[in-house]
PAPALO-442807 format. One record per residue (C-alpha): x, y, z. Coordinates in steps of 0.001 Angstrom, whole numbers, padded with zeros to 6 digits, always signed. Example, Ala and Ser with C-alpha at 12.3 -4.5 7.8 and 13.67 -1.06 7.14 Angstrom:
BEGIN
+012300-004500+007800;+013670-001060+007140;
This chain:
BEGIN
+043824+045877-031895;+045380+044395-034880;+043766+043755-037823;+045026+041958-041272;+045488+044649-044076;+043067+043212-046300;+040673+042838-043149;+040592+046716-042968;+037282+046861-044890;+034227+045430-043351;+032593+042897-044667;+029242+043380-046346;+026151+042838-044158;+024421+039430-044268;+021469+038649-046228;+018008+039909-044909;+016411+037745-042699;+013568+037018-044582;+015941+035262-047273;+017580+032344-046943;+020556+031222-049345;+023015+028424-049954;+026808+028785-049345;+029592+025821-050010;+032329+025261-047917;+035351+023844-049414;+037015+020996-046610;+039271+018074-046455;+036675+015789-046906;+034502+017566-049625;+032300+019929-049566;+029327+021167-047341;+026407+023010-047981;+024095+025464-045871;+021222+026807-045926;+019540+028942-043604;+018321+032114-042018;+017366+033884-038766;+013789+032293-039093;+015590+029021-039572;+013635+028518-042849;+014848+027195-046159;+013563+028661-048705;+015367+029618-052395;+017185+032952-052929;+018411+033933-056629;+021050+036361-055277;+024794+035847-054450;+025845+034680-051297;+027127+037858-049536;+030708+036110-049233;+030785+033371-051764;+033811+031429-050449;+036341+029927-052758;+038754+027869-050161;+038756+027470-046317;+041287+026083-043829;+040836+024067-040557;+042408+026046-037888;+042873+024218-034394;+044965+025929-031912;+045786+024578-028119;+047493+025180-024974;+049708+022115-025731;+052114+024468-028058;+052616+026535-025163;+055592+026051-022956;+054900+024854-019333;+054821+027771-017254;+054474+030708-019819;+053016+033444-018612;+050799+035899-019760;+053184+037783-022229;+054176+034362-024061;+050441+033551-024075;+049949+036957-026074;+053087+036020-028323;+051413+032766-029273;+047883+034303-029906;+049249+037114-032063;+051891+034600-033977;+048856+032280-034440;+046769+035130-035962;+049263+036443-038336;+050321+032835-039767;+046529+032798-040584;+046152+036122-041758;+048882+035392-044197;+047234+032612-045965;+045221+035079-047634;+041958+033040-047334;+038400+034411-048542;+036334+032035-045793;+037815+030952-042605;+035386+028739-040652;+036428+027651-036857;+035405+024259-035844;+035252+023459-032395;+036466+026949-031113;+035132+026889-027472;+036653+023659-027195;+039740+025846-026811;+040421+028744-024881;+043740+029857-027109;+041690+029423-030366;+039041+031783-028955;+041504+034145-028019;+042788+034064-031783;+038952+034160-032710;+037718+036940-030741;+041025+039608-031174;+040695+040018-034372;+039192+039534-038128;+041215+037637-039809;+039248+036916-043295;+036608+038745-045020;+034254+035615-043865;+034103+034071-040633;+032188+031433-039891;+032456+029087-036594;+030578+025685-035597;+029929+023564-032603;+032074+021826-030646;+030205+022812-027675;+026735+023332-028866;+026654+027078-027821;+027659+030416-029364;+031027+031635-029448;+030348+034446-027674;+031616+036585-030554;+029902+039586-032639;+028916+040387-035773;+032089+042776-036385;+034044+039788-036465;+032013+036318-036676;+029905+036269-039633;+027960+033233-039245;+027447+030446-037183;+026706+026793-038545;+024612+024425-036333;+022111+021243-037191;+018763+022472-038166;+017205+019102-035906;+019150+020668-032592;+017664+024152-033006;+014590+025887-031951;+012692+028196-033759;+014341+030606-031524;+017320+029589-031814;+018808+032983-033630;+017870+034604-030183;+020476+033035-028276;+023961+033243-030775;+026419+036833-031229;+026945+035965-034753;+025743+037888-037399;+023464+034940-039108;+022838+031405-037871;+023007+029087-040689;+020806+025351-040509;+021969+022611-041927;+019555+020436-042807;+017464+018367-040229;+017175+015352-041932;+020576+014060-042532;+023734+013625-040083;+026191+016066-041036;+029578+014813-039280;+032040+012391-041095;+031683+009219-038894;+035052+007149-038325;+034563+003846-037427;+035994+002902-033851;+034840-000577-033644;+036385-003220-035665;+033589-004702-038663;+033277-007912-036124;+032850-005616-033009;+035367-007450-031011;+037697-004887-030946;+038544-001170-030764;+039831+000545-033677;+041196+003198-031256;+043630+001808-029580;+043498-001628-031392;+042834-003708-028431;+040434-006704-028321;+037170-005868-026277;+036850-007705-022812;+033638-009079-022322;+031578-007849-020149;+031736-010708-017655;+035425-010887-017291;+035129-007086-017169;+032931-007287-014024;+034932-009795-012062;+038205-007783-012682;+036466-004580-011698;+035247-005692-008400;+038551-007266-007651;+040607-004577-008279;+038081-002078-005876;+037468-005225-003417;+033959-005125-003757;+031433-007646-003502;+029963-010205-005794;+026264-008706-004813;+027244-004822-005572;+025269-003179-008052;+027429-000915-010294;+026182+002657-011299;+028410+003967-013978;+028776+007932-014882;+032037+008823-016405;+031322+012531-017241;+033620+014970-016195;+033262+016079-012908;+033520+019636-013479;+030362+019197-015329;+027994+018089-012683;+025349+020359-011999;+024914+020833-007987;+021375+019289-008316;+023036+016387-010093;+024615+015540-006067;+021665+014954-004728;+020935+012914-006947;+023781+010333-006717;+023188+010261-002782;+019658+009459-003755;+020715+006278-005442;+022368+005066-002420;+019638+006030+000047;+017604+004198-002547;+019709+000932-003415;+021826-000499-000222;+023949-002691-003060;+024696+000508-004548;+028204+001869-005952;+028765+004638-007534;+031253+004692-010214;+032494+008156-010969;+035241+010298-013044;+038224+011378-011107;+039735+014524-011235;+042467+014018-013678;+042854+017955-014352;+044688+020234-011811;+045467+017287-009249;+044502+016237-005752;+043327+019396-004697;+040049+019439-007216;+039445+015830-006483;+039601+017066-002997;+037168+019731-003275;+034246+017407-005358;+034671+014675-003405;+033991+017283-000180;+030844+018162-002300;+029536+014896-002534;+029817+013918+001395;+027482+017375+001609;+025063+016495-000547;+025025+012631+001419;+027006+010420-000629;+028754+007640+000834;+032443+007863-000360;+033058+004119+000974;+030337+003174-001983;+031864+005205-004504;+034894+003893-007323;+036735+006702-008400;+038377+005758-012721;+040711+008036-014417;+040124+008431-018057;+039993+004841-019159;+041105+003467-022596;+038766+003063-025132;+038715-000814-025556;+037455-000822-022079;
């Protein structure tokens, strides 16, 4: 495949695993550091970081800047474009956050190097799936790790940061009185008025008792089914508020609602809400 000229060298190997070091990241926001190791210990190193970064970038990519209906040629033409428009920023460090959160930016991920470091972190908490030939590290929260933990990522070293503190920026989204989102700058209903308007709209009764899970339904586990019909076997004022399929249309919805009558739920006791806004 294609690689970057300056990419043509591999990198240097990563630091023994029986030493630990500390990195900085430049970002938007400041800076972060790391420490870490395949042990997951902390302990000091005197030597160099193997790839002592001087600047980084924040790459997203997403299937939004393709055209409707591209096929597979135009999705290669975006993927390669994206990779050389990166590759010609000439960065030392390139750290992906939130790559499996798209499948285009894992395809510009996993073609090809495109800095002398690569490091990626979690937007799903799992590994990227890529090696050591072309993902360098990967940075997760030392307090959502095992001791195992290096067992079960591709990368070439698993960096902690440290277990003690938060480590994400946090953006308010409720207003500094709480009565409103900061979102989509709408005043919070209370819960109440909420309740009446809910029922109303579904025609439910006064005496239903309202079970609320708003995950996505591709994410239920099978056992989770059982589960949900459990809670009506178990609760005759029960209703089941659930996700609808709002991804690939009525034919999905179709086939999970299908699953649910298996596994013994009542559909007439189920409310099916699109994505909702998030002052409701």
């Amino acid at each position: 495949g294609w690689t970057p000229p300056r990419c043509w060298t591999p990198p240097p190997t990563a630091p023994p695993s029986s030493r630990s070091y500390t990195s900085t990241l430049t970002r938007a926001r400041g800076q972060i550091e790391w420490r870490g190791s395949r042990t997951g210990a902390t302990r000091p190193w005197s030597g160099r970081a193997p790839h002592r970064p001087t600047g980084s970038t924040r790459r997203r990519t997403s299937s939004t800047s393709l055209k409707k209906g591209g096929g597979a040629s135009s999705q290669v033409d975006y993927v390669r474009t994206a990779q050389e428009s990166i590759a010609g920023l000439q960065l030392d460090v390139l750290f992906y956050l939130d790559l499996t959160m798209s499948k285009f930016a894992h395809l510009v991920a996993s073609g090809t190097r495109l800095a002398p470091a690569q490091g990626v972190s979690h937007g799903h908490p799992t590994t990227s799936g890529i090696g050591p030939s072309k993902m360098d590290y990967y940075v997760s929260w030392g307090a959502a790790e095992l001791p195992t933990a290096h067992e079960h990522y591709t990368e070439g070293e698993l960096l902690l940061l440290p277990a003690d503190s938060m480590h994400q920026y946090y953006v308010p989204r409720v207003s500094p009185d709480a009565r409103a989102s900061m979102v989509d700058m709408t005043e919070f209903m209370d819960a109440a008025s909420a309740r009446r308007e809910f029922l109303a709209a579904h025609s439910l009764p006064g005496t239903a008792t309202l079970y609320l899970c708003m995950q996505k339904p591709h994410k239920y586990s099978p056992a989770f089914d059982g589960m949900l019909a459990g809670v009506h076997r178990a609760d005759p004022n029960a209703i089941l508020v659930l996700h609808r399929v709002d991804q690939d249309g009525e034919h999905n919805h179709a086939r999970f609602t299908d699953r649910l009558v298996r596994a013994g739920v009542d559909l007439d006791r189920v409310a099916f809400l699109p994505t909702q806004p998030h002052s409701l």
